[in-house]
C-alpha positions, 0 to 999 in steps of 0.5 A, spaced: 065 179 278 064 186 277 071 188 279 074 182 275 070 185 268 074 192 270 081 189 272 081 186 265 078 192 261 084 196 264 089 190 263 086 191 255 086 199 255 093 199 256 095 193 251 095 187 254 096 181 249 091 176 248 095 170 252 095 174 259 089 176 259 088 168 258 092 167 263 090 171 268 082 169 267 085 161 269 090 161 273 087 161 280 081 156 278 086 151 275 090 152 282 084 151 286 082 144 281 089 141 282 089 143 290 081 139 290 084 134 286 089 132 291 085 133 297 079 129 293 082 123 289 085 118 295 079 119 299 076 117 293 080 112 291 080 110 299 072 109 299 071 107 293 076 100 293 074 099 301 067 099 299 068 094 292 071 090 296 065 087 299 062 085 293 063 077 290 066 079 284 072 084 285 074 090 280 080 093 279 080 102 279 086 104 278 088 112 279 087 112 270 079 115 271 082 119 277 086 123 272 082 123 266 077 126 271 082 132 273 084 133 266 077 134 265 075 139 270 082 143 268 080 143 260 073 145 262 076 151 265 081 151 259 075 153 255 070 157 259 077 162 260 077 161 252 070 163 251 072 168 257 078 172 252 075 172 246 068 175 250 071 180 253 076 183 247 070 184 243 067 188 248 066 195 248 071 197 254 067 204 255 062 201 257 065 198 263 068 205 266 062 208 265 060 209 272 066 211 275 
């Protein structure tokens, strides 16, 4: 987190605008959603439909709440990123290279 905190406060001393300090805060935890998502939802799907077939009455999930789920996790992401950018542009950069 340390050495995060550090690239950012370099990226916003040389000028960097507010969208790639954005993009650079969420691009890898997005990746590693989706790559999770497609890995995690048919085994869901899978498990979930194997074992709603054992009950006397029959329930129908469709990949709907799977997305919603995704979309979710993704917009949590989008708004921690958020908070993240306007955190860090209100903060003192001097203070981040003090100890070097």
């Amino acid at each position: 987190m340390e050495l995060r905190r550090k690239t950012t406060a370099v990226r916003l001393l040389f000028g960097a605008k507010n969208i790639n300090i954005f993009w650079y805060l969420t691009k890898e935890p997005v990746w590693v959603i989706m790559f999770a998502s497609i890995i995690a939802c048919p085994i869901a799907y899978i498990i979930g439909h194997s074992w709603l077939a054992n009950f006397a009455f029959q329930a129908k999930v469709g990949i709907v709440p799977y997305l919603v789920s995704i979309l979710i996790s993704c917009l949590g992401i989008l708004i921690i990123s958020g908070y993240q950018v306007i955190k860090v542009r209100s903060m003192n950069l001097i203070n981040n290279f003090r100890g070097e």
